[in-house]
N, C-alpha and C positions, 0 to 999 in steps of 0.2 A: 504494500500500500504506500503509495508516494504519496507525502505532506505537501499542499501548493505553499509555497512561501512568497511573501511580496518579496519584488527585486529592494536591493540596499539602499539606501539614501542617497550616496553619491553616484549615480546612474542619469545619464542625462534624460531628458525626457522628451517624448517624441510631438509632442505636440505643437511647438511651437512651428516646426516641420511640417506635422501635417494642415496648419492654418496657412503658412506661406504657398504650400501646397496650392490649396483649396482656393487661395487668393488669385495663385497665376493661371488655375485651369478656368474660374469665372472670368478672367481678365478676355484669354485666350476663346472663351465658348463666345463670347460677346464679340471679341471679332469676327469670329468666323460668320456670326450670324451677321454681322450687320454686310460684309461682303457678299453674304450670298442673297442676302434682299436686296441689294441693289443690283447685282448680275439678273435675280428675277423680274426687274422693273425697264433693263437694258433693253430696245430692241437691237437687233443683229448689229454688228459693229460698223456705224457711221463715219465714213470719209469724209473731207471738203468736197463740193460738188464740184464740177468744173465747168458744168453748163446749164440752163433754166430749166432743161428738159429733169435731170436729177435731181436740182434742187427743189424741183416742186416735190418729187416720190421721196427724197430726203424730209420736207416738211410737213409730208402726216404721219411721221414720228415725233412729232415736238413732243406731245404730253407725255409720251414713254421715257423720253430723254430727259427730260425736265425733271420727271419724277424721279430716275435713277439719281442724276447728278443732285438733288435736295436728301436724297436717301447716304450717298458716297458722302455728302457734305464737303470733305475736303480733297477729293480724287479729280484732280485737275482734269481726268481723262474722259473720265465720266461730263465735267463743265465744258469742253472742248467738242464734245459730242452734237452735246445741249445746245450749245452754238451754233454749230456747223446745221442745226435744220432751220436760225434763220437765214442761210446763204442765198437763198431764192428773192431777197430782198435787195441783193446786188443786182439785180435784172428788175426789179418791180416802178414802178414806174412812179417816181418820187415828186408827185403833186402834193398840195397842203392835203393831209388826210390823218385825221386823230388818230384812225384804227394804225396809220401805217407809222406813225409816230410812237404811238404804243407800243406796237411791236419792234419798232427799231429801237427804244431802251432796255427792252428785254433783251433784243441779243447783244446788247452791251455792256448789259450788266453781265451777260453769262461768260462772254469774253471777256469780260475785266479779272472773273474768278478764273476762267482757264488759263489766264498767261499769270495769274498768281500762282497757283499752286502745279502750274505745269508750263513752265515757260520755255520748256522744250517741245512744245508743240508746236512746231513748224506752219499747220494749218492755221492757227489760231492767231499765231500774227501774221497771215497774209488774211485772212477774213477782216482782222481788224483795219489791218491798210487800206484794206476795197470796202470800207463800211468810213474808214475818215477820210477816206477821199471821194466817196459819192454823195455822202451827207455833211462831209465840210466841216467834219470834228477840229477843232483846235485842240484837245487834249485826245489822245495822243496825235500825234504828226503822221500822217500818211506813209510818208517818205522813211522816217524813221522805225516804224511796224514791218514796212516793206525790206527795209534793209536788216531788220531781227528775225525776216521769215527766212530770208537768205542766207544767216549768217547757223543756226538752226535747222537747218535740211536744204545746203546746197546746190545738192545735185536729184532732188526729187523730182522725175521727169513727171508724173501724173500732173504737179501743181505749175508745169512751166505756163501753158495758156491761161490761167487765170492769173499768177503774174504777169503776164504779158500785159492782161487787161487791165491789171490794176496799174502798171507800170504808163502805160496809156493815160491811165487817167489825172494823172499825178499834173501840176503845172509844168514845172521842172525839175528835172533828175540832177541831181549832182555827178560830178565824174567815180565817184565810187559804186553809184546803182547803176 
């Protein structure tokens, strides 16, 4: 017959271990879930459009996008997305119109979060150049967007025509663009 004995006094004790534990696997289950709510709100993975005909099939994604990139919170990749379905507003026909006004703060606001927390999106400062140079933003510089989309994905041949176009649009280029 074996006596159980408690273990001796100076024995360290496991608990403090298993709270740290139990801390980094809630830390850990919370990410995991908050990534895969927003891959479930994602539709399929949106590029910069490069012409009206896309950018309109790219913008009846907006509420999927929108919802992911408020979901990701700070996943630049997810706000860059967000963006890119209001690209169809680079071809929309910029008369006085509140709706269109509306919508062109929104996709400025989504681009201002995507070159924050992902300002290696190449896409995202050339939407921003073709959105300050068609609508005349003083903050940021056209020219300056345009030469951070260059500088960020140099040799991306999908994006050269809508640089082109935005490069067009510009007054003047400096000898470095």
């Amino acid at each position: 017959m074996t006596i159980l004995s408690r273990p001796p006094m100076n024995t360290p004790s496991h608990i403090p271990f298993r709270i740290a534990t139990l801390v980094l696997a809630t830390i850990l289950g919370t990410q995991c879930i908050w990534l895969l709510l927003a891959e479930l709100f994602r539709p399929s993975a949106i590029r910069l459009p490069t012409d009206p005909q896309h950018a309109g099939i790219v913008a009846e994604h907006r509420n999927a996008a929108t919802s992911a990139a408020w979901i990701g919170v700070i996943r630049g990749d997810l706000w860059a997305e967000s963006a890119f379905t209001y690209a169809n507003l680079l071809w929309t026909d910029s008369t006085n119109n509140s709706e269109l006004a509306h919508l062109v703060d929104q996709g400025h606001a989504r681009l201002d979060r995507a070159v924050l927390y992902a300002p290696h999106q190449t896409g995202a400062w050339l939407l921003l150049a073709g959105f300050a140079s068609r609508y005349r933003w003083s903050k940021p510089d056209a020219a300056e967007a345009l030469r951070m989309s260059y500088y960020t994905g140099p040799s991306e041949l999908p994006l050269m025509p809508i640089r082109s176009l935005v490069a067009g649009q510009l007054p003047a280029l400096d000898a470095e663009l």
